[in-house]
C-alpha positions in Angstrom: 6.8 -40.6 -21.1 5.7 -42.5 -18.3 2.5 -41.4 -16.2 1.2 -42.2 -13.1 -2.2 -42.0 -11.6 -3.4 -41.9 -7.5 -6.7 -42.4 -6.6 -7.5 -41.1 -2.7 -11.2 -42.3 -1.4 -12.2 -39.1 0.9 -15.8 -39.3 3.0 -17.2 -41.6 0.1 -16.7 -39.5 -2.3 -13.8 -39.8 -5.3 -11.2 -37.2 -4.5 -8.3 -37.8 -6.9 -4.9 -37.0 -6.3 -2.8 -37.1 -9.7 1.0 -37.9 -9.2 2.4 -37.5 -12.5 6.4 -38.9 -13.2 7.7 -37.6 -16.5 10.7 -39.5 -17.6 12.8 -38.3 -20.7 15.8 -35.9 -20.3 14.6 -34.9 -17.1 13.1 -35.7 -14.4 10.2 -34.2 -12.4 7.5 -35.1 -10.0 3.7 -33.1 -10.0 1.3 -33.6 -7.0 -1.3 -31.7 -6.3 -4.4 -32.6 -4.5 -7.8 -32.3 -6.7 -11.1 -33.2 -7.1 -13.8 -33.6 -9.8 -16.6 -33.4 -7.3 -20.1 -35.0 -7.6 -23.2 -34.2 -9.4 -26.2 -33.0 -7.0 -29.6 -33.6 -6.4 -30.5 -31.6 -9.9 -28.0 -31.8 -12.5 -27.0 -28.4 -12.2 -25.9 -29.0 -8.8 -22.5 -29.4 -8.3 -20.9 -30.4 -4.9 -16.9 -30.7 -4.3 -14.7 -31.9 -0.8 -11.6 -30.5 0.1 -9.0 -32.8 0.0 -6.4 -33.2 2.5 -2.8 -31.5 1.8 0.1 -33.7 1.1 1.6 -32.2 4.7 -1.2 -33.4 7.0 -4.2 -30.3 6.8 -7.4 -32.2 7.0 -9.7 -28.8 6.0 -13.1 -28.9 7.4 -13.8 -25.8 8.6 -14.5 -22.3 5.9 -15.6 -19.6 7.9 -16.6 -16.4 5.2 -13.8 -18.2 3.1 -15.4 -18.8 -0.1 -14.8 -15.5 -3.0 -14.3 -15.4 -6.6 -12.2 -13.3 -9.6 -13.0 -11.4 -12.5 -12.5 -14.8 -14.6 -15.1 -16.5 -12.8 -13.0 -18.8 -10.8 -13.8 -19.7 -7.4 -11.7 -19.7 -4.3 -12.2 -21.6 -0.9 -10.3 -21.4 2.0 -10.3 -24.7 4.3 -8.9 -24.9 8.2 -8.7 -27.5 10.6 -9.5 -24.5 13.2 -6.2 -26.1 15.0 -2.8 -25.9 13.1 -3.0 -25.1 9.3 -5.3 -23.7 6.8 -5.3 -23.8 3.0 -6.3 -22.5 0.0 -8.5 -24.4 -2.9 -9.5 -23.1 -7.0 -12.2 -24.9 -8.5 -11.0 -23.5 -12.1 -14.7 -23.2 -14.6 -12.5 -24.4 -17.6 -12.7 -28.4 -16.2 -14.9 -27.8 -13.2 -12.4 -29.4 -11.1 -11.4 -28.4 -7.7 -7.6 -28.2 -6.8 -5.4 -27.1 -4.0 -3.3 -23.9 -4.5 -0.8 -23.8 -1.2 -1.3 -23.8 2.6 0.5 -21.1 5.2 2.7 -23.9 6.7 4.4 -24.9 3.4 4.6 -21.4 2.1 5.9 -19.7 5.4 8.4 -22.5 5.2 9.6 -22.1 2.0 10.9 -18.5 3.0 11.9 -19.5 6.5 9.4 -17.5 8.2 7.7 -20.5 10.2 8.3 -20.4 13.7 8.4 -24.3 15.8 4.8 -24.6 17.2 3.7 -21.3 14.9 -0.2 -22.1 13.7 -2.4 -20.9 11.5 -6.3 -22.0 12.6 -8.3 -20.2 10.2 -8.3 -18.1 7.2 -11.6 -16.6 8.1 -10.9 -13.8 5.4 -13.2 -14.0 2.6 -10.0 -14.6 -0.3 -10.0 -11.3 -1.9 -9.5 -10.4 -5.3 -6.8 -7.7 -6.4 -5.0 -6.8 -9.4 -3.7 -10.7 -10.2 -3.7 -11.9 -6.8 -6.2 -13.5 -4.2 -5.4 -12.5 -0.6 -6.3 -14.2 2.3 -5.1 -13.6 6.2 -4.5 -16.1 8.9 -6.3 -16.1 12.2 -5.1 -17.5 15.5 -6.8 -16.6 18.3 -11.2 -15.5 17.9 -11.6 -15.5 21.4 -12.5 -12.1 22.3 -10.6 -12.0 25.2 -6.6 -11.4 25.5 -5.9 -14.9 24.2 -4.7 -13.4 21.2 -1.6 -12.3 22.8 0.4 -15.7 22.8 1.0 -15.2 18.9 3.7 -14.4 17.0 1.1 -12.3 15.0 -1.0 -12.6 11.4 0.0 -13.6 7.9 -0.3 -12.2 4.7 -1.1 -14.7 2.5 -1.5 -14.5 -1.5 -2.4 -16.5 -4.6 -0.1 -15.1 -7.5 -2.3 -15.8 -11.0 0.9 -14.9 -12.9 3.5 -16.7 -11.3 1.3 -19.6 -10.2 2.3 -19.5 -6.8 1.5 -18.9 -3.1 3.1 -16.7 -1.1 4.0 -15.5 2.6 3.6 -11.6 1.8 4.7 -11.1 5.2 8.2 -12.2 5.5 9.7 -8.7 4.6 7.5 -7.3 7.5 9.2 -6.5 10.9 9.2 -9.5 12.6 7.9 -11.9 9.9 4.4 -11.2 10.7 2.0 -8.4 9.7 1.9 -7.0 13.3 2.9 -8.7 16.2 -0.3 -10.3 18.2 -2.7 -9.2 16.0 -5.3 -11.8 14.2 -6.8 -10.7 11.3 -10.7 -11.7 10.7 -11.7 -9.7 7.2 -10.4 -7.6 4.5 -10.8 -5.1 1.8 -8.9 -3.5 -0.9 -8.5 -0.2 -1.7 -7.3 0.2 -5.7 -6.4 3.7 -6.0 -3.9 3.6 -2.4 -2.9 -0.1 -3.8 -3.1 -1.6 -0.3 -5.2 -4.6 1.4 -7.1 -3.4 4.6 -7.6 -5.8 7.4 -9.1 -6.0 10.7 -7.9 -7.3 14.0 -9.9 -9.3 16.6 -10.8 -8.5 19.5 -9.3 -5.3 19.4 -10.5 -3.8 15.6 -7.2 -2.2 14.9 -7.0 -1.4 11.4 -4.1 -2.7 9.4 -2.8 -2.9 5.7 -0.6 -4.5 3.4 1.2 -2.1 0.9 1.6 -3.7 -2.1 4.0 -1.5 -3.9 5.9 -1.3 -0.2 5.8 -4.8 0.4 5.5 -4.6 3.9 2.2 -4.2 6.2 1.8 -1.1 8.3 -0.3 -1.2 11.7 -3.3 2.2 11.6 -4.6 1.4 15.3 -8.0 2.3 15.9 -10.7 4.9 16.9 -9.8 6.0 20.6 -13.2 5.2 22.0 -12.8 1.6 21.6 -11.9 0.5 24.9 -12.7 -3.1 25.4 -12.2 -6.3 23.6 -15.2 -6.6 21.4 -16.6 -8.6 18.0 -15.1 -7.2 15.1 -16.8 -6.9 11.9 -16.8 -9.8 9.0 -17.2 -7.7 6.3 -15.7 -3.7 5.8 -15.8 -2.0 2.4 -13.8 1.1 0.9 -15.6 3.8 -1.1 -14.6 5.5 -4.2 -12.9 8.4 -2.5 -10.5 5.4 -0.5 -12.6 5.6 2.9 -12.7 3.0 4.8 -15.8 1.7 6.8 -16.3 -0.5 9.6 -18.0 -1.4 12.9 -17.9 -3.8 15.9 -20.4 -5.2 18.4 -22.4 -8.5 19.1 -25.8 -8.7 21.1 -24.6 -12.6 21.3 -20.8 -12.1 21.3 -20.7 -8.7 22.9 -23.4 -8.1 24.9 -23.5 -4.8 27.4 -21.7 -2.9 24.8 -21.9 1.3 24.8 -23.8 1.7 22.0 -22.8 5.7 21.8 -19.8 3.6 20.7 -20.4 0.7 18.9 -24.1 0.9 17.7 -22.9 3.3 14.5 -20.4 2.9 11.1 -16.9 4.0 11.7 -14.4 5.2 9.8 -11.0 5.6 8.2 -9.7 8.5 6.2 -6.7 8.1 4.6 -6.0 11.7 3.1 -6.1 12.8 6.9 -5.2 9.9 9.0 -8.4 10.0 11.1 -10.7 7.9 12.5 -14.6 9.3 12.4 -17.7 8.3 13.6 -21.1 8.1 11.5 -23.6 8.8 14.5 -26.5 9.0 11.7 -25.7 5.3 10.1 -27.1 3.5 13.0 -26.8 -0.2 13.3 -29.2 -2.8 14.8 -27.0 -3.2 17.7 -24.8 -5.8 15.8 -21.5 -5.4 13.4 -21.7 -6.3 9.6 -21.4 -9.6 8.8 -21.4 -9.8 4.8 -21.9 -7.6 2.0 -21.8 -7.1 -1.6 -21.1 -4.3 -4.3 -22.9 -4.2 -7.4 -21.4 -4.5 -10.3 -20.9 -0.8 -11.5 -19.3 -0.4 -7.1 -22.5 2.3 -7.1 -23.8 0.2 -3.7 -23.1 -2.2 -1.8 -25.7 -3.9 0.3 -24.9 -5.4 3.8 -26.1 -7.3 6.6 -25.8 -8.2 9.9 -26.0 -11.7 11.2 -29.7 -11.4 11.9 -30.5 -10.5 8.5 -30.8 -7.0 8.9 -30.2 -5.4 5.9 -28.5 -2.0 5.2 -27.6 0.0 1.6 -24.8 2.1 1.5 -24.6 4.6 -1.7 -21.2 5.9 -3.3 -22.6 9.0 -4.0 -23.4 11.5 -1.3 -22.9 9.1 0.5 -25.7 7.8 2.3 -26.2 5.1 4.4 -30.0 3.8 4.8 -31.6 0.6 7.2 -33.7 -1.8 4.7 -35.1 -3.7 7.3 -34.9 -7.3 8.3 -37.0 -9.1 4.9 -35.7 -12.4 6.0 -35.6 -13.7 9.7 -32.8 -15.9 9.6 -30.6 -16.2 12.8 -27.9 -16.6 12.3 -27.7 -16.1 8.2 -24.1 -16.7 6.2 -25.1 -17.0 2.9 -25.5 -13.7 0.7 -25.6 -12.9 -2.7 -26.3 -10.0 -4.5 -27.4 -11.3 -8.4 -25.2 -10.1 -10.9 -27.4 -7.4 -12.4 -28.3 -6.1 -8.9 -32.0 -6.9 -8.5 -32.1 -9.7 -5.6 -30.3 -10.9 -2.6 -30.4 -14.5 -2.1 -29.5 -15.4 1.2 -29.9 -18.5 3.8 -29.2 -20.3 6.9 -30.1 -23.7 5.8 -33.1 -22.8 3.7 -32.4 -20.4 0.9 -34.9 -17.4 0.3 -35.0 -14.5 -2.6 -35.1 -10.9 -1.6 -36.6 -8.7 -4.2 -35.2 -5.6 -4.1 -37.3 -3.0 -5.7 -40.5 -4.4 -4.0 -39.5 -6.2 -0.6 -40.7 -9.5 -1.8 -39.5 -12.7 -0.6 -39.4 -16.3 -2.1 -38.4 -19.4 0.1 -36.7 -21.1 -2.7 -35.6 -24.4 -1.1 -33.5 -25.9 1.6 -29.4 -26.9 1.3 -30.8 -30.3 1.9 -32.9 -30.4 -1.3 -29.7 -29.9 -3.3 -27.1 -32.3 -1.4 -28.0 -34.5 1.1 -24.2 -34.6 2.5 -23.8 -31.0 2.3 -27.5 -30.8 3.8 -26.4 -32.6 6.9 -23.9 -30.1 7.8 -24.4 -27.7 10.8 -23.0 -24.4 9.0 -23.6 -23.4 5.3 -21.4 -20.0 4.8 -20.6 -18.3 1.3 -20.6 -14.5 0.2 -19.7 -12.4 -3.0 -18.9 -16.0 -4.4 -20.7 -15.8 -8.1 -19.2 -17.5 -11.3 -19.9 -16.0 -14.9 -22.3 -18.3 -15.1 -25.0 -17.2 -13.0 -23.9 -20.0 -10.0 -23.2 -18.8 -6.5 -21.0 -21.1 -4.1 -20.8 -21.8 -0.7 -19.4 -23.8 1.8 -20.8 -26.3 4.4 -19.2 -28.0 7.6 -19.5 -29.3 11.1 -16.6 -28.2 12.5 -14.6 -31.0 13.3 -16.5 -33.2 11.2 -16.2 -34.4 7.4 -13.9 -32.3 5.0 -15.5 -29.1 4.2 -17.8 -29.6 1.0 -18.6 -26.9 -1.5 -22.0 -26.2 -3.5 -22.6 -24.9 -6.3 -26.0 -23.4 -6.8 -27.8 -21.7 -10.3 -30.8 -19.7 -8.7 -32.2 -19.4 -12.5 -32.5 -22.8 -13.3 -33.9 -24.1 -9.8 -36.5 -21.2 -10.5 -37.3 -22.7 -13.5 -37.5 -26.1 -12.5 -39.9 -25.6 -10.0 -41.8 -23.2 -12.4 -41.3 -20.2 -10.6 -39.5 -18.9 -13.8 -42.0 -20.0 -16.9 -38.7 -21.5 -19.4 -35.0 -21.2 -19.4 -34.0 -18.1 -21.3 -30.5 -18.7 -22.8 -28.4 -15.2 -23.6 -25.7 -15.8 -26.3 -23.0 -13.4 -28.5 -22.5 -13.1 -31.9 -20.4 -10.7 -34.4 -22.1 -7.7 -35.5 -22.6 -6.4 -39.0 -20.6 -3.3 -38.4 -17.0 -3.4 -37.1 -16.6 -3.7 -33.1 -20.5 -4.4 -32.7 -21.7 -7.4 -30.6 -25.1 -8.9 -31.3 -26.7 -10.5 -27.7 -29.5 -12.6 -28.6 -32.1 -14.2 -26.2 -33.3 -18.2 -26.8 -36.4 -19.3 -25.0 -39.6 -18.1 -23.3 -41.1 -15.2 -24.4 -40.3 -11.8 -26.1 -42.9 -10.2 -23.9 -40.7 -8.3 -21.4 -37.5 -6.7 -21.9 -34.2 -8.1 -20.5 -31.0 -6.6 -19.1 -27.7 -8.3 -20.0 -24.9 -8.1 -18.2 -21.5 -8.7 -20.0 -17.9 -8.0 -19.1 -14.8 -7.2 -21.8 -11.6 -8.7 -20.6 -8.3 -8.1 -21.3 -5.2 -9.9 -21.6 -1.8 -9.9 -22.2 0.2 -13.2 -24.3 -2.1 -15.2 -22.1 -1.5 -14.1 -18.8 -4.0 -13.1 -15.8 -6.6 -11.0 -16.9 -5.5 -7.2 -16.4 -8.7 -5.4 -17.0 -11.8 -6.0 -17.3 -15.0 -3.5 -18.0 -18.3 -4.5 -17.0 -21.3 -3.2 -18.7 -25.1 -4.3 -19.3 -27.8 -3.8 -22.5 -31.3 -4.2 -22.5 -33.0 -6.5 -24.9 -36.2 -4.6 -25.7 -39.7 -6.0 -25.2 -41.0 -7.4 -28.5 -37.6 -7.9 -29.2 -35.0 -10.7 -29.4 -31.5 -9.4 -30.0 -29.7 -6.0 -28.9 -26.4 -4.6 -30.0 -23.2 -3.7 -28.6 -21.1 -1.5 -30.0 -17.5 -1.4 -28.4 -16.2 2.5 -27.3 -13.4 4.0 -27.4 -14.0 4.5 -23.6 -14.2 0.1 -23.4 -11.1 -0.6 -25.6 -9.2 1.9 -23.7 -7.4 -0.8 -21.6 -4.0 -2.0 -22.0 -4.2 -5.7 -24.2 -3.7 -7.5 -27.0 -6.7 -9.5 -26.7 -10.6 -8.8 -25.6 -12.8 -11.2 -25.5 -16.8 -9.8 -24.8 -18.8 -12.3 -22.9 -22.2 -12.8 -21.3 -22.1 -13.3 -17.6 -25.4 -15.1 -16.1 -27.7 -12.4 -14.4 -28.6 -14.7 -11.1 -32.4 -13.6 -11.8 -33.6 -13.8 -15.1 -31.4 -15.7 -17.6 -28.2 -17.7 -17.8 -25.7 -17.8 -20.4 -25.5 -19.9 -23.5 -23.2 -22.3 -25.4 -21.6 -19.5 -27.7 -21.4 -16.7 -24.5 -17.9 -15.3 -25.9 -16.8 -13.7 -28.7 -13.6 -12.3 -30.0 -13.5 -8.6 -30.8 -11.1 -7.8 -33.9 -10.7 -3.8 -32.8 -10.5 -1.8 -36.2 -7.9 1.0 -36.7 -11.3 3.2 -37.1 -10.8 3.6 -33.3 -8.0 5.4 -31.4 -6.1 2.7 -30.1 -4.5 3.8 -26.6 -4.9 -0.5 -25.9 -1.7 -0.5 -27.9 -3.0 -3.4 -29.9 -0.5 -2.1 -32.7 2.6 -2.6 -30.7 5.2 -4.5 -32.7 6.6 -7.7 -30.8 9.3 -8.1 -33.9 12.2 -6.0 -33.6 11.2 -4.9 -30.9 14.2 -2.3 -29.2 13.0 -3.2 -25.5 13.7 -5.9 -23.7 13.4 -6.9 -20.0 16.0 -9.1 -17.8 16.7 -9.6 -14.5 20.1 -9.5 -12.8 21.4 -12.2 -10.0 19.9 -10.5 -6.9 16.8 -9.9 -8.5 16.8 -6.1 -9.6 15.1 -5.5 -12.9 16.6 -3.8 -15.8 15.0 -2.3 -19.3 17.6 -2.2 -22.1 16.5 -0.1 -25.0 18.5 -0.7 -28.5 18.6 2.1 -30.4 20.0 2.2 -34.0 18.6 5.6 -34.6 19.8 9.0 -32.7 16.3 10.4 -31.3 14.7 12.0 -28.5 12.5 9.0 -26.7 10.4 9.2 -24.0 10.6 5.7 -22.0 6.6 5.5 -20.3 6.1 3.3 -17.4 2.4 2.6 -17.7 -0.1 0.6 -15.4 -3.1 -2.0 -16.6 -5.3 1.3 -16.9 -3.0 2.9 -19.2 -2.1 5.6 -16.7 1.1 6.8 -16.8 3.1 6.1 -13.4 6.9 7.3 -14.3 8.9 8.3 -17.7 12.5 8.7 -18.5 13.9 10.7 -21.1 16.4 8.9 -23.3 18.7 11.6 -25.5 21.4 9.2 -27.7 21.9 5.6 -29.4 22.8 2.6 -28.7 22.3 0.4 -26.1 21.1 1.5 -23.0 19.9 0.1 -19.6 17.7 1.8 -17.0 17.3 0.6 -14.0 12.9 -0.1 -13.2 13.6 0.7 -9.7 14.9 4.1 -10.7 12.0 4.9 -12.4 9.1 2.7 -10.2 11.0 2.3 -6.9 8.8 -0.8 -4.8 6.6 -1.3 -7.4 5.4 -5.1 -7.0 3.0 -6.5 -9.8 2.2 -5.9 -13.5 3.2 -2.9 -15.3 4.1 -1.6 -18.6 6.9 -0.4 -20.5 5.7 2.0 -23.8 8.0 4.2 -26.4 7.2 5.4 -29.3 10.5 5.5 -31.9 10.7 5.5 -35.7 6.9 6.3 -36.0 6.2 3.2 -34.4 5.0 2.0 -31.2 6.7 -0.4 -28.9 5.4 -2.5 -25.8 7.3 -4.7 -23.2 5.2 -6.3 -20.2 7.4 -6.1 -17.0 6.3 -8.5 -13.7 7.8 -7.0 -10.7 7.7 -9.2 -7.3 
């Protein structure tokens, strides 16, 4: 084996590119633009630059392009606001940064790149859904007609499974996801199984249908009748509504606001717009926001820092005020276990939620001198497991876009605003499927809630649920115990893993934060942890065109129903199967346009049997 290394010096700082040439009994070549990053001004600062692609991108521009996944990873979107725009994983396993794919190379690779096509800006925050990362290209953000010289937006995505990113919107009509339109933000809605996004300067609604594979054009409410600043940031609510608004007092001045100075709406069930004339706005559209962990509320905020809760039940909609005065303000963060909102301009303040009080914690500067320097610091919903938010800072047309990493817990304790660093750690219970979270450090006087999440996986692959919960240590106390339900187990998986995720307030996790459950046959196992893998009758292939077929081997004559199941466990299709032998059903039969992760289940012989299928 031979290997070969590349070392790229970017801004003055060590970005490496690794070019590895394996020679044995074949051959193959392995690029991929990376870096370690830097340490910061504390030692718990970490700072990392994007690196230039391998076609010519030269990212340093992230506009709202910085988000996370339920593993903890990071993603970062970086433009030159002029031809191309990528997207960037800084992975928590090595804490290294590394490019994933850009929308010139992947349109290419499906011939669905027109000659002079662009694609400035992925201002979408990337967007986490069911094993993929979304993101959406943006042309024109003028908010005048310029936008009509496109071809029209991209669907872009980041496949955790196959490793891959992909045009989603080659199979569209005309390549794109509607012609002109530029897409500026988006938002998921699980139970419909579709990606929302809205247009600039018009705020038509669009959205990508996953199982469809093709992206559908809504429109939008009739009383919007000028070009006019569309929202960063919607949200859908539990029952699959979807809300948004529009309007600038900088972008959009003179705007009606009987039209634009209150939420909108989308209802799906019906296929109507609506207004919310109560939920008033402070004459300016949303800019960020954030759900708490349990999706119970999600707090948002303008770009003048005015603050706004929106509750899933009811629902209600209520003006917080404006705590913090920044103008304009692009970094948010709601801490992990709900309790404060850390946002900034250049100087980074803590909201206190229950009591209104605020904390100047420090400036960007005081963490990174090169990241200080920058003109624009912009990162929302962006945590880690660990208790670190990210975000990303820029000129514009300056250096490459650099990333900072920043643990709000451990700068409070450095500067004493916290008394010592509480560290939360897991440990096996006495008593089968019973967790023990114990607190190191500072005092015993208060209690402590910890948050922890129970993931799921299957032979390795992306994680395909995850359940979030929270305990509280009681006062006088040092330990509290978890005991894992029925209700948390019931997730399809063949391997859980309980961890503590950092609280972004109080504590941050430990050395020995995860721990393996064994599940004990005590419980009733719908997680179909019993499944046999030997033997197994079911098997999954795919034909020359691509079509996926489910051959079942059955040595025994028996009545079998074939289950189609999703990563909840719900059942989505079945198939009765009558006689022996070998037979093959069609998937599409049974789960016509299904794209993504799904199960097949059958019990025979008094035994259950499993079979992962990945449809794309």
């Amino acid at each position: 084996m031979f290997i070969k290394k590349k070392l790229l010096l970017l801004d003055s700082k060590i970005c490496v590119v690794v070019s590895i040439v394996i020679l044995s009994s074949a051959f193959s070549v392995f690029s991929i633009p990376q870096t370690g990053g830097w340490v910061g001004k504390y030692p718990w600062v970490k700072c990392w630059q994007l690196p230039n692609t391998d076609n010519g991108l030269r990212p340093h521009a992230c506009w709202h392009s910085v988000g996370n996944a339920p593993d903890g990873d990071i993603y970062v979107g970086g433009m030159d606001h002029s031809t191309n725009s990528a997207l960037y994983r800084i992975y928590m396993k090595d804490d290294t940064l590394r490019y994933l794919g850009d929308a010139k190379s992947a349109s290419q690779s499906v011939n669905n790149w027109q000659s002079g096509e662009t694609c400035q800006k992925f201002h979408t925050r990337p967007t986490y859904f069911n094993g993929r990362v979304y993101v959406a290209t943006l042309d024109r953000s003028d908010i005048n007609d310029a936008y009509l010289s496109t071809r029209g937006f991209h669907y872009y995505a980041y496949d955790l499974v196959q490793k891959k990113f992909m045009d989603l919107s080659v199979n569209s009509p005309g390549g794109v996801g509607a012609e002109h339109l530029q897409i500026v933000t988006l938002a998921a809605d699980p139970k419909l199984n579709r990606v929302y996004g809205a247009a600039i300067p018009t705020v038509d609604i669009v959205y990508y249908d996953i199982s469809q594979d093709r992206s559908y054009t809504i429109g939008r409410p009739s009383s919007f009748t000028r070009y006019i600043y569309t929202n960063r940031f919607m949200f859908v609510d539990s029952r699959s509504r979807l809300y948004f608004t529009a309007g600038s007092e900088y972008w959009s001045p003179g705007s009606d606001p009987n039209i634009y100075n209150h939420v909108h709406y989308y209802d799906p069930q019906t296929k109507t717009f609506g207004d919310l004339n109560d939920w008033q706005l402070k004459y300016n559209a949303f800019e960020m926001g954030m759900w708490t962990r349990d999706r119970k509320i999600c707090y948002v905020i303008d770009n003048k820092c005015n603050l706004f809760k929106f509750t899933d039940e009811g629902p209600t909609f209520t003006y917080l005020g404006r705590p913090v005065e920044n103008d304009p303000n692009w970094i948010y963060q709601v801490s992990p276990n709900g309790k404060k909102i850390y946002n900034a301009n250049k100087t980074i303040s803590e909201y206190e939620i229950s009591t209104g009080k605020v904390t100047t914690l420090c400036s960007v500067s005081d963490l990174d001198g090169q990241a200080g320097a920058q003109t624009w610091c912009i990162g929302y919903d962006s945590w880690d497991n660990n208790g670190n938010f990210y975000f990303a800072c820029f000129s514009n047309y300056g250096i490459n876009v650099i990333v900072v990493r920043f643990n709000p817990v451990k700068y409070k304790v450095d500067k004493g605003i916290l008394p010592a660093l509480v560290e939360v750690e897991a440990e096996a219970g006495s008593e089968p499927n019973q967790v023990i979270v114990k607190r190191k450090g500072g005092s015993n006087d208060k209690e402590l809630e910890v948050v922890y999440n129970i993931d799921a996986a299957i032979d390795n692959d992306a994680l395909t649920k995850q359940v979030r919960g929270s305990v509280i240590i009681p006062a006088g106390q040092s330990f509290a115990t978890v005991t894992v339900t029925q209700q948390d187990i019931k997730i399809v998986g063949t391997k859980f893993n309980f961890t503590v995720i950092g609280d972004g307030d109080q504590y941050v996790p430990g050395n020995n934060k995860s721990i393996y459950i064994e599940l004990t046959s005590n419980i009733n196992n719908f997680n179909l942890l019993n499944s046999l893998k030997v033997n197994n009758p079911i098997s999954i292939f795919k034909t020359a065109n691509g079509k996926i077929i489910i051959k079942v081997n059955l040595v025994k004559q028996e009545i079998i129903s074939l289950k189609i199941i999703d990563c909840n466990g719900k059942i989505i299709a079945q198939k009765v199967l009558y006689t022996n032998g070998i037979q093959e059903i069609k998937f599409d039969d049974l789960y016509k346009n299904f794209k993504g992760i799904c199960f097949v289940q059958m019990q025979y012989m008094n035994k259950n049997y499993i079979e992962k299928i990945i449809a794309y």
